[in-house]
Backbone as numpy.savetxt, mean C-alpha at the origin, in Angstrom:
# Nx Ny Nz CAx CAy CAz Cx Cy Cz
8.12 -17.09 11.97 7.29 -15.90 11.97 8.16 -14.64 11.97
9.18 -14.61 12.86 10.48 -13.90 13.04 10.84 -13.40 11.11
10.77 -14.29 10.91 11.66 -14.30 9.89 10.98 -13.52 8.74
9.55 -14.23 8.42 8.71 -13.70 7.44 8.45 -12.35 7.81
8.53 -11.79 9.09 8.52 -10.25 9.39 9.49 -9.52 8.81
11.27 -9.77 8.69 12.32 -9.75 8.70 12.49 -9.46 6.65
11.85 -10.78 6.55 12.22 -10.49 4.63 10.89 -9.63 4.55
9.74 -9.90 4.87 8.86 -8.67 4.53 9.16 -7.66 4.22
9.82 -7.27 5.75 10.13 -6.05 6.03 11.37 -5.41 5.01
12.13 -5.88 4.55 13.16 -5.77 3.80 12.67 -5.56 2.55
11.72 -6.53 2.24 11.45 -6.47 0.76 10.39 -5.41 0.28
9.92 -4.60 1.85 9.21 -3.54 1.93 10.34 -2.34 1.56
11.25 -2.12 2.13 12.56 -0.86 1.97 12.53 -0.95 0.50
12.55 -2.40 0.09 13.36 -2.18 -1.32 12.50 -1.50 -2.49
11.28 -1.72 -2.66 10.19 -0.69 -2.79 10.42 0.52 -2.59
10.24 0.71 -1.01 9.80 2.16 -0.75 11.43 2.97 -1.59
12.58 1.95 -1.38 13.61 3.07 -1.74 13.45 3.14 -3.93
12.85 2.13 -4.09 12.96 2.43 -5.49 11.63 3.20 -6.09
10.96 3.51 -5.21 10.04 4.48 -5.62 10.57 5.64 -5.37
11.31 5.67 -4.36 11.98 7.27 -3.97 12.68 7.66 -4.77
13.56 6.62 -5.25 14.41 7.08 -6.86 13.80 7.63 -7.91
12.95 6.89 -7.86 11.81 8.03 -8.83 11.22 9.38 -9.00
10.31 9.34 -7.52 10.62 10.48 -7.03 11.55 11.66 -7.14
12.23 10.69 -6.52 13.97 12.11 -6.44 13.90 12.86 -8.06
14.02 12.26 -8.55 14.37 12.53 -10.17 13.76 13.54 -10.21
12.54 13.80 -9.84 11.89 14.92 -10.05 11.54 15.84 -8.73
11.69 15.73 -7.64 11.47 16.16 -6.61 12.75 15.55 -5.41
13.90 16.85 -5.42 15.00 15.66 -4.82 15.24 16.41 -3.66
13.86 16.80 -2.66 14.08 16.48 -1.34 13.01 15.48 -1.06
12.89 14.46 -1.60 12.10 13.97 -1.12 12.54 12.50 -0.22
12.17 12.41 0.85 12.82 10.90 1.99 11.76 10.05 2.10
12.14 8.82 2.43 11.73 8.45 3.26 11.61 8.36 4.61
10.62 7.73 5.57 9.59 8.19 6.65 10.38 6.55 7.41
11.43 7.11 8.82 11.98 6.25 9.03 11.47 5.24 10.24
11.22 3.65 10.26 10.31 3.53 11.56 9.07 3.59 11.34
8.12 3.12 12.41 6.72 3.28 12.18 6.15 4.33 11.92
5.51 5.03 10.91 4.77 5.86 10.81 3.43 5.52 9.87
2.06 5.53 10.42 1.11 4.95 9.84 0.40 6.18 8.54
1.11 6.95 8.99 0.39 8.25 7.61 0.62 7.92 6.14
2.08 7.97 6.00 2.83 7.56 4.61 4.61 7.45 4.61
4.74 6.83 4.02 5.75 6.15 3.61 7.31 7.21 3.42
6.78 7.93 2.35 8.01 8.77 1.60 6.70 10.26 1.70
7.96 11.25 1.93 7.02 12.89 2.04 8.04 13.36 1.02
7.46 14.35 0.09 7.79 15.42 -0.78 7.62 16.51 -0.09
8.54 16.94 0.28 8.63 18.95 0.38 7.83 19.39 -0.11
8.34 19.73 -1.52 8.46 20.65 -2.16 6.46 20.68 -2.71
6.22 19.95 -2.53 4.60 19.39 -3.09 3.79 19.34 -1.95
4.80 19.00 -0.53 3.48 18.68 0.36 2.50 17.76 0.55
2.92 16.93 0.29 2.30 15.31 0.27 3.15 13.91 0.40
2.50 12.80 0.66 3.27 11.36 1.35 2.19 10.64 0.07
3.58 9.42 0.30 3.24 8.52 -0.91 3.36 6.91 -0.16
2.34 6.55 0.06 2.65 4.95 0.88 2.74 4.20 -0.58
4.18 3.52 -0.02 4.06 1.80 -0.72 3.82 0.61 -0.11
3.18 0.06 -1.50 2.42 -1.51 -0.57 3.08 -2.68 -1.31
3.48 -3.60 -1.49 3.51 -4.63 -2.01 2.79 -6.06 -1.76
2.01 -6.48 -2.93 0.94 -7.83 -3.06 1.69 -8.75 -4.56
2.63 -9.29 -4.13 3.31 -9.87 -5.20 2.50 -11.15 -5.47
1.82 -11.74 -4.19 0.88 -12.69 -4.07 -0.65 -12.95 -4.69
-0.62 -11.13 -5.73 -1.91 -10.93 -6.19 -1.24 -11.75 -7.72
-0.33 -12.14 -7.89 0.02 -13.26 -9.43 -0.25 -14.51 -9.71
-1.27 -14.55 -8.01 -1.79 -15.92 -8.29 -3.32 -16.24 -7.70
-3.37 -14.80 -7.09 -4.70 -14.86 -6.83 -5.72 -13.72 -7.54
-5.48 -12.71 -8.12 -5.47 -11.71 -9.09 -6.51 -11.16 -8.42
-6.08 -10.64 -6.83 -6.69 -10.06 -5.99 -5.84 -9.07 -5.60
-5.86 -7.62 -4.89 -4.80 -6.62 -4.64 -5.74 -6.79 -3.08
-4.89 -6.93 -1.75 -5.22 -7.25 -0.11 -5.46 -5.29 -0.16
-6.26 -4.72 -0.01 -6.31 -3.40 1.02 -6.69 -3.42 2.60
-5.69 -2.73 3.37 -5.99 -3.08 4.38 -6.96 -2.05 5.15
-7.64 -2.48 6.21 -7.91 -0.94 6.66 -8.06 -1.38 7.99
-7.48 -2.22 8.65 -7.63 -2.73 10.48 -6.89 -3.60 10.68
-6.04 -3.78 11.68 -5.36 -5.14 12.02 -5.35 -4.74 13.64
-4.98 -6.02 14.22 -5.37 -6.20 15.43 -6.38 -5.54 15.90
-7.43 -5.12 15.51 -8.80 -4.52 16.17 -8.56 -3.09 15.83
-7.43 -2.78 15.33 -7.33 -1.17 15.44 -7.33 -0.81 14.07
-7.66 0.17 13.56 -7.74 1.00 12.20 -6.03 1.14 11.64
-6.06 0.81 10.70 -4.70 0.50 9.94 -4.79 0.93 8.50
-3.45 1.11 7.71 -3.66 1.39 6.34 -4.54 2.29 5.97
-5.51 2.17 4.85 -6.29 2.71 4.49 -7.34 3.59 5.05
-7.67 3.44 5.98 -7.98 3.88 7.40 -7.33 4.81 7.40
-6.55 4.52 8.37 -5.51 5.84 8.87 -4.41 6.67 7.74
-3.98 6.30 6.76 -3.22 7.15 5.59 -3.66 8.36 5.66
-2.60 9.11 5.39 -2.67 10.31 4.83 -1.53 10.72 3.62
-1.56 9.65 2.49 -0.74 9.65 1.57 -1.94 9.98 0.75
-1.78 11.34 -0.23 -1.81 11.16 -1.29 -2.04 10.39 -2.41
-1.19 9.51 -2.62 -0.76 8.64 -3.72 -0.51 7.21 -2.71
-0.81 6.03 -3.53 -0.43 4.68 -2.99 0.10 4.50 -4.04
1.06 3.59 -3.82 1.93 2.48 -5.50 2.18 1.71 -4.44
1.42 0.67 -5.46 1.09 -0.88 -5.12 1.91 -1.99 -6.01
2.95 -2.51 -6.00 3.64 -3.39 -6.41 2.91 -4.74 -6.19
2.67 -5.02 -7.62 2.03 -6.56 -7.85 2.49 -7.95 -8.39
3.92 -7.32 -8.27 4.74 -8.65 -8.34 5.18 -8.05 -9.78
4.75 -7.50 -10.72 5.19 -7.21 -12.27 5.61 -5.79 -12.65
4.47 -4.72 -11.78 4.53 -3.51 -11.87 4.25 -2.95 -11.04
4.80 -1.40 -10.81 4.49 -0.47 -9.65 2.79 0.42 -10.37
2.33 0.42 -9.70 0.72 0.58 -9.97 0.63 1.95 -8.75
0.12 3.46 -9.39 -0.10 4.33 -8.69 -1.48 5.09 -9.09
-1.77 4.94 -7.74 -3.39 5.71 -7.15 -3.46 6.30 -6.95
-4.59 7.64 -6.92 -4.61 8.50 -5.69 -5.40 7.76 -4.44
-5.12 7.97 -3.34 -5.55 6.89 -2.17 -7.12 7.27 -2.45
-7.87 8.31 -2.88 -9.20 8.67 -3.08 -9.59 7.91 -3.69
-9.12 7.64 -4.87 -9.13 6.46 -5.69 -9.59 5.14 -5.24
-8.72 4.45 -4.71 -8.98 3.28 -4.25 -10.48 3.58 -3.35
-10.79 4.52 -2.60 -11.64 4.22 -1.94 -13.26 4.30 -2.62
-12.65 5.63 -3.89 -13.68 5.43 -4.74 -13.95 4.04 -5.22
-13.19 3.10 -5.38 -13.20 2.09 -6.27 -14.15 0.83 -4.91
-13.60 1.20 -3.78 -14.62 0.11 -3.09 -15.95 0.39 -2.85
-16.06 1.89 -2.62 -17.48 2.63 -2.61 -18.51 2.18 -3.91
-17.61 2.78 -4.90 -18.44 2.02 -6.14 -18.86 0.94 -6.43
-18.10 -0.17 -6.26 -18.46 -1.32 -6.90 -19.15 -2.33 -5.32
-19.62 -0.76 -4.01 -20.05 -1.68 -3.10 -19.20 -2.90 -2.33
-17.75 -2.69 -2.34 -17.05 -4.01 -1.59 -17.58 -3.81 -0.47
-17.27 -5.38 0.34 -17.28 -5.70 1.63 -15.94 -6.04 1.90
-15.43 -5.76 2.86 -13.99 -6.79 3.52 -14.20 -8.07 4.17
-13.37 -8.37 3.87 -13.02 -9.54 4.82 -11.98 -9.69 6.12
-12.30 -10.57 6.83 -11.10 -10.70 7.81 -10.25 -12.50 8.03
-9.09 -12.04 8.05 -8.39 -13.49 7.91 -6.94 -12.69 8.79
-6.28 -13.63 9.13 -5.05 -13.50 9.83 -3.82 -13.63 8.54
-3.07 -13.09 7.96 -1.84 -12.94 7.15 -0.98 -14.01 7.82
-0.24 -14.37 6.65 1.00 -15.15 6.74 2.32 -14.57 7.54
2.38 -15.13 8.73 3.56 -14.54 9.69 2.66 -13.34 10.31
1.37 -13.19 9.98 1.00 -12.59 11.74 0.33 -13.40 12.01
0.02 -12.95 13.65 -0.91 -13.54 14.63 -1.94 -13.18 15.28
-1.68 -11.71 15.07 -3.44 -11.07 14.69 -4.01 -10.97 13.50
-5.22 -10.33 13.67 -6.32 -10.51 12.48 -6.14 -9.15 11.77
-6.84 -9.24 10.21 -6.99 -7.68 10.03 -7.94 -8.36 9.27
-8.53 -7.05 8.77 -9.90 -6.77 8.14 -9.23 -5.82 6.88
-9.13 -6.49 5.37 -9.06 -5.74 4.18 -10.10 -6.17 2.89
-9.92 -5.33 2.24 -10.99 -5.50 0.58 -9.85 -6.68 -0.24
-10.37 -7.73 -0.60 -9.71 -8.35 -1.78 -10.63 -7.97 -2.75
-9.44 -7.01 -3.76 -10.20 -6.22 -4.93 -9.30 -6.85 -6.03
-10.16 -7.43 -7.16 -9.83 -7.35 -8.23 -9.01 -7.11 -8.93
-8.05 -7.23 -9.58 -7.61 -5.98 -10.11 -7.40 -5.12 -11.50
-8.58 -6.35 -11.95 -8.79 -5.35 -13.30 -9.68 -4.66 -12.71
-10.61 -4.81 -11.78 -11.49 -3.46 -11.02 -10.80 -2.42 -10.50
-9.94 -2.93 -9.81 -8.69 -1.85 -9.76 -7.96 -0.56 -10.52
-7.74 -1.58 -10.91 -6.59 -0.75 -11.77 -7.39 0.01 -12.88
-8.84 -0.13 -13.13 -9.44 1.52 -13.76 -9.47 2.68 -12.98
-9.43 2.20 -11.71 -8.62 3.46 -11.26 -7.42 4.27 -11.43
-6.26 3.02 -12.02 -5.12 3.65 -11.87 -4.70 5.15 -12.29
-3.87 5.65 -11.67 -3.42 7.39 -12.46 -2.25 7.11 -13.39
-0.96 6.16 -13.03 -0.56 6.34 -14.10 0.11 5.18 -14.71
């Protein structure tokens, strides 16, 4: 369990830092958000806004994208964000939202969540398994 936290977590940086490269290119004060912070990920100065990254590499076989919005009983993710923008890595491509977006997209098409316990945790959360060709007509870019 240790462990799957450990490469998660790692294979989470490697994301957030190659989105920041991106970023930078065009906005080069922009950091990442070091440690827990549940708002967003990477902040832009110069723009005034946070950009959370997510990765569902696991949606290549279930052609579902996990949104979260609660874990352990408490409001998480989607919920609590205050990013701007999400990019969602799906195992092939970086996929970017406006977080309004996504929520438009569960509002609309009426989702319900579900709740199940994740691989390597031991509490529960409550997220939308969305589609993701429903999805991704949201996408921005």
């Amino acid at each position: 369990m240790i462990e799957t936290f450990k490469r998660d977590l790692a294979r989470g940086k490697y994301h957030e830092n190659y989105i920041l490269n991106i970023v930078k290119s065009k906005y080069s004060e922009a950091y990442i958000i070091d440690g827990y912070f549940k708002d967003y990920d990477i902040y832009i100065p110069e723009v005034k806004f946070g950009i959370e990254v997510k990765s569902d590499e696991k949606s290549k076989y279930t052609n579902n994208i996990v949104i979260e919005i609660e874990f352990n009983s408490k409001p998480s993710a989607l919920s609590t964000t205050k990013a701007k923008y999400w990019v969602i890595y799906d195992g092939y491509d970086y996929n970017w939202f406006l977080t309004n977006s996504i929520k438009d997209c569960i509002k609309d098409n009426n989702l319900s969540y579900v709740e199940f316990i994740g691989k390597g945790d031991t509490k529960s959360k409550k997220a939308y398994l969305i589609k993701k060709e429903m999805l991704y007509k949201y996408k921005e870019l």
